[in-house]
C-alpha positions in Angstrom: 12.2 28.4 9.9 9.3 28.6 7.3 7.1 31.4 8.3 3.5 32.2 6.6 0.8 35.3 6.8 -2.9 34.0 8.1 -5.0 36.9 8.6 -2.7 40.1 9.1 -0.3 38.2 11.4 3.0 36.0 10.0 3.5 32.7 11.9 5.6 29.6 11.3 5.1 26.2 9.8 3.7 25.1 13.4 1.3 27.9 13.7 3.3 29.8 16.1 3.1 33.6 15.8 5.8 35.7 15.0 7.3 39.2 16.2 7.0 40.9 13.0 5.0 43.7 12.0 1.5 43.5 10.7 0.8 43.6 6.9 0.4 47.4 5.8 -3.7 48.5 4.8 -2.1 49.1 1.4 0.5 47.7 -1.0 3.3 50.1 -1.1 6.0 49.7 -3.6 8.7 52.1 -5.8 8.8 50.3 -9.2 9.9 46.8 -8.1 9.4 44.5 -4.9 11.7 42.2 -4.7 11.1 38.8 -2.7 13.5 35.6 -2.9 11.7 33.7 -5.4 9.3 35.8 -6.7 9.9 40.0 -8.7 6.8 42.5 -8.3 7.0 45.0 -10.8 4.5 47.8 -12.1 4.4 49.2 -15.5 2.6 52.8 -15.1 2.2 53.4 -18.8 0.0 50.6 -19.1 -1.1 49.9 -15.6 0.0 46.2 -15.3 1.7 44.4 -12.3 3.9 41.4 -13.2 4.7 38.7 -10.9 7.6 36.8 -12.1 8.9 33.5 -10.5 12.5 32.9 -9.7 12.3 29.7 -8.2 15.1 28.5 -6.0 16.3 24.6 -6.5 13.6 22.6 -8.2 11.0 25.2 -9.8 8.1 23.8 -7.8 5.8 25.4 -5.8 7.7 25.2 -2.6 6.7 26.4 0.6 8.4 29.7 0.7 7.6 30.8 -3.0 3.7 30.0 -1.7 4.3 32.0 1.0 5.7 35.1 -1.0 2.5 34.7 -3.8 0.0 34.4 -0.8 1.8 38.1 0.8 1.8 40.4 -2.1 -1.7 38.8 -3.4 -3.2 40.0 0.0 -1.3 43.7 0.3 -3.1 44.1 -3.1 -6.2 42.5 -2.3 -6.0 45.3 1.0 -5.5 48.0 -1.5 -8.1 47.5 -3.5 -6.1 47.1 -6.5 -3.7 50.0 -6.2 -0.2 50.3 -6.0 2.2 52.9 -4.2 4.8 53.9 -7.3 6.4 57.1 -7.0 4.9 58.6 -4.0 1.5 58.1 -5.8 -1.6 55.1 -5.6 -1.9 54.3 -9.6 -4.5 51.2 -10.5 -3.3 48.1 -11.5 -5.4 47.0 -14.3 -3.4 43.5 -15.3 -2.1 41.4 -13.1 -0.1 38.8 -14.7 1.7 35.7 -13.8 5.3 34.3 -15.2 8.5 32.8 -15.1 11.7 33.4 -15.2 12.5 29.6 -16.0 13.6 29.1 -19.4 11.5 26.0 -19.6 8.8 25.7 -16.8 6.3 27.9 -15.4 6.0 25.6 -12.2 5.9 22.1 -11.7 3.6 22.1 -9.0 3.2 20.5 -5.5 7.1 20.4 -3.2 7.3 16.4 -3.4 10.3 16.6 -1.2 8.0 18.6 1.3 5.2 16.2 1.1 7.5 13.0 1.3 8.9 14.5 4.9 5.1 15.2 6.4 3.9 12.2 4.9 6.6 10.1 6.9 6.1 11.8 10.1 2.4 11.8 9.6 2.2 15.7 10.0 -1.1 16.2 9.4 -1.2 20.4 10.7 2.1 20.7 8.2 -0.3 19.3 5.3 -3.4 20.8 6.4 -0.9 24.3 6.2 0.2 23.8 3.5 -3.1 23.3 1.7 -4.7 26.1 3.1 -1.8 28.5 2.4 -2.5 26.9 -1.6 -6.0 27.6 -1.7 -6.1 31.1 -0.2 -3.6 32.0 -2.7 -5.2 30.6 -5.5 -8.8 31.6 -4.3 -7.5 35.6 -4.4 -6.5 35.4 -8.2 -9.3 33.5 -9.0 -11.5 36.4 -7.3 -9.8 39.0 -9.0 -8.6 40.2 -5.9 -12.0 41.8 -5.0 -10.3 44.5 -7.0 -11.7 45.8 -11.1 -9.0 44.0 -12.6 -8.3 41.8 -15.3 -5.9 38.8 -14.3 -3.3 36.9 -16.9 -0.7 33.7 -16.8 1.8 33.6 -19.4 2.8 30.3 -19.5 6.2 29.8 -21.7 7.1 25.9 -20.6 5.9 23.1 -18.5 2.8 23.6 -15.7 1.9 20.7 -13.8 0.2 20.0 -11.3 -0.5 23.0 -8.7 1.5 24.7 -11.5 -1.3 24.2 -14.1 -3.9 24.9 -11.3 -2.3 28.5 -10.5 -2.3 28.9 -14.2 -6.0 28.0 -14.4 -6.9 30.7 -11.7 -6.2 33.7 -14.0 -8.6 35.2 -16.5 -7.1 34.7 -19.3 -4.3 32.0 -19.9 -1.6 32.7 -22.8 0.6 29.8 -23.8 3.2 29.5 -26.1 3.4 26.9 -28.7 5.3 24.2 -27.4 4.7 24.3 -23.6 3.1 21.6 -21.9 0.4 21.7 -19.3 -1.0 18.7 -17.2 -2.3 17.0 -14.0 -0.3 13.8 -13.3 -0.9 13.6 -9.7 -3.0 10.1 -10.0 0.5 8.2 -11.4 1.2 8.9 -8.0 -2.3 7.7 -6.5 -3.3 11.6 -5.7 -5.5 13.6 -7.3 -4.9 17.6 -8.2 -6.4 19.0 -4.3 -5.9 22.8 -4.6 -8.5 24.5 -7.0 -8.3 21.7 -10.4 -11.3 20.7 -10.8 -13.4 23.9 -9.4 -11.5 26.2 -11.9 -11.5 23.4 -15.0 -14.6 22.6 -14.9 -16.1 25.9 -15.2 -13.6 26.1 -18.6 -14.9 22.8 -20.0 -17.5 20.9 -17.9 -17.1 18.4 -15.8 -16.8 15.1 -17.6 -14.1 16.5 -19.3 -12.4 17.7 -16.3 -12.7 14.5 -14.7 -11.1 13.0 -18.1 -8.1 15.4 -17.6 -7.1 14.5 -14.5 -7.3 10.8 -14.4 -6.1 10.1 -17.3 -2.2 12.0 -16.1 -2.1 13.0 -19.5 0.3 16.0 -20.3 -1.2 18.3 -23.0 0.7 20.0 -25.7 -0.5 23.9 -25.6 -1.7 23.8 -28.7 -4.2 20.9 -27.6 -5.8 22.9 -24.9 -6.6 25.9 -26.7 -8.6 23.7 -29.1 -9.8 22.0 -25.8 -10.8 25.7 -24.7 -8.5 25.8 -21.7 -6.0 28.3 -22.9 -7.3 31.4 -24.7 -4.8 32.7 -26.3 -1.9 30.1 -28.3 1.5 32.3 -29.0 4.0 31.1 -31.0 7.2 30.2 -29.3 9.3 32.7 -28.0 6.7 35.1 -28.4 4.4 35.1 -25.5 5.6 38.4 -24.6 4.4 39.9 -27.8 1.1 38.0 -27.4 0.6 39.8 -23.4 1.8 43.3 -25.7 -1.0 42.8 -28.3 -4.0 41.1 -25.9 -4.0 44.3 -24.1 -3.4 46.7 -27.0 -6.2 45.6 -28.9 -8.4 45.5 -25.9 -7.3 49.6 -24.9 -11.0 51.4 -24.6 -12.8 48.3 -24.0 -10.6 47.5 -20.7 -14.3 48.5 -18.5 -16.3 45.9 -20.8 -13.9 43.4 -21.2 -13.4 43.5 -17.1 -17.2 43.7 -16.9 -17.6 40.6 -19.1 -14.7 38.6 -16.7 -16.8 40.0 -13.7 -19.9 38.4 -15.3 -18.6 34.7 -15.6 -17.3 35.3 -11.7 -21.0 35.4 -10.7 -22.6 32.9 -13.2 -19.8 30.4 -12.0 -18.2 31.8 -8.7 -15.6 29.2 -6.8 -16.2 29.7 -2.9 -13.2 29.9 -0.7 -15.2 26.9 1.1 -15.1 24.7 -2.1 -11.5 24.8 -2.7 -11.1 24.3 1.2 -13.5 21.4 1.1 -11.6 19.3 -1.6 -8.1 20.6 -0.2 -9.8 18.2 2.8 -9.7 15.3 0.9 -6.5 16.1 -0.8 -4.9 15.8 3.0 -7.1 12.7 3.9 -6.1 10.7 0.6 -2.3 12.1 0.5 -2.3 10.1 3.9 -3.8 7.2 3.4 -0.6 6.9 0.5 1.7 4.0 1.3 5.5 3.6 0.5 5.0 2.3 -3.0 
């Protein structure tokens, strides 16, 4: 049984609820959280939160590893940004995005998922499923409502929904090497859950547009000339790179939040427009045919 959070309440693939108990007001964790695909942990010293993947099977973004993202993104969305550790609420300042994949971040969209709805013409399932994407993505991209500064640390391949999640932070830090792309329209689909709302507002539109019907995947060290990824590490060294970025920005943490608050309301993305062109991701995934 696949079972989700929508509001305060969990309930299963078919929208049934279930008998668990409601989220808590406030993230509560002791150093790490563990789910099955995906590791919480807080570093007091320097106030950051990692979210690792761990994917099981094919490192996509599979239903449950959605559903583990879209529950810990809430409890700290309900906290305001805090975190339990040691008895005591401590701010998270960076929340950052990874994987524990030697060679992918995260492939994106479960095509053995969609291949099974699809079939059965499920539209609720895909509808579900898209929703569950864009609320997810829609918290990181808003920060959380919380004064924090969000990172993905991508060391490998992001496509897709992959490269979408990446897009939703901040601040993304690549390493050389890793390749990033939207191929969704070899398979007559476009990218539904947040590509063009949150590449667009990196390089315009046009280009945007370019990116994602062309299927080209990008070399790392072609989007940060392209302006997509901010900061290019070398290889093996992205770690290093998260170390430094927030080293060197230390006492200028309030301004350089400020500044990241600043582009949020010159160029907000609404909940309603992801959910909007998640629509017509459901309503042109099917109309697909067997070929």
């Amino acid at each position: 049984m696949l079972i989700t959070m929508t509001d305060d309440t969990l309930t299963t693939l078919d929208g049934e609820p279930c008998n668990a108990p409601p989220m808590p007001p406030r993230i509560a964790a002791t150093g790490k959280r563990h789910y099955q695909q995906t590791d919480v942990d807080y570093d007091p010293d320097r106030k950051i939160l990692w979210t690792v993947m761990k994917p099981m099977g094919v490192p996509c973004c599979n239903q449950h590893m959605v559903e583990e993202f879209h529950h810990s993104f809430r409890q700290l969305q309900a906290s305001g940004g805090d975190i339990l550790h040691e008895g005591e609420w401590h701010p998270v300042h960076y929340s950052i995005v990874a994987s524990r994949h030697p060679t992918v971040f995260n492939l994106g969209g479960d095509l053995a998922l969609f291949l099974t709805l699809i079939r059965s013409r499920n539209r609720d399932a895909l509808d579900h499923y898209a929703r569950l994407c864009v609320d997810t993505i829609h918290m990181r991209s808003a920060n959380f409502n919380a004064p924090l500064i969000t990172i993905s640390l991508v060391q490998g391949d992001a496509m897709g929904g992959g490269f979408e999640f990446a897009l939703s932070s901040d601040v993304i830090i690549a390493e050389q090497g890793s390749r990033m792309g939207l191929p969704e329209v070899m398979f007559n689909l476009f990218p539904g859950m947040g590509a063009y709302s949150l590449l667009s507002r990196r390089v315009g539109a046009r280009l945007a547009e370019e990116t994602m019907m062309s299927g080209n995947i990008y070399q790392a060290e072609d989007l940060h000339r392209m302006g997509v990824v901010d900061i290019l590490a070398p290889r093996g060294e992205g770690e290093k790179a998260v170390d430094e970025f927030i080293r060197k920005r230390g006492r200028r943490f309030n301004a350089i939040r400020s500044i990241y608050q600043c582009r949020k309301h010159v160029h907000p993305v609404s909940h309603d427009e992801l959910m909007n062109i998640a629509n017509l991701w459901v309503d042109a995934v099917l109309r697909l045919d067997d070929a």
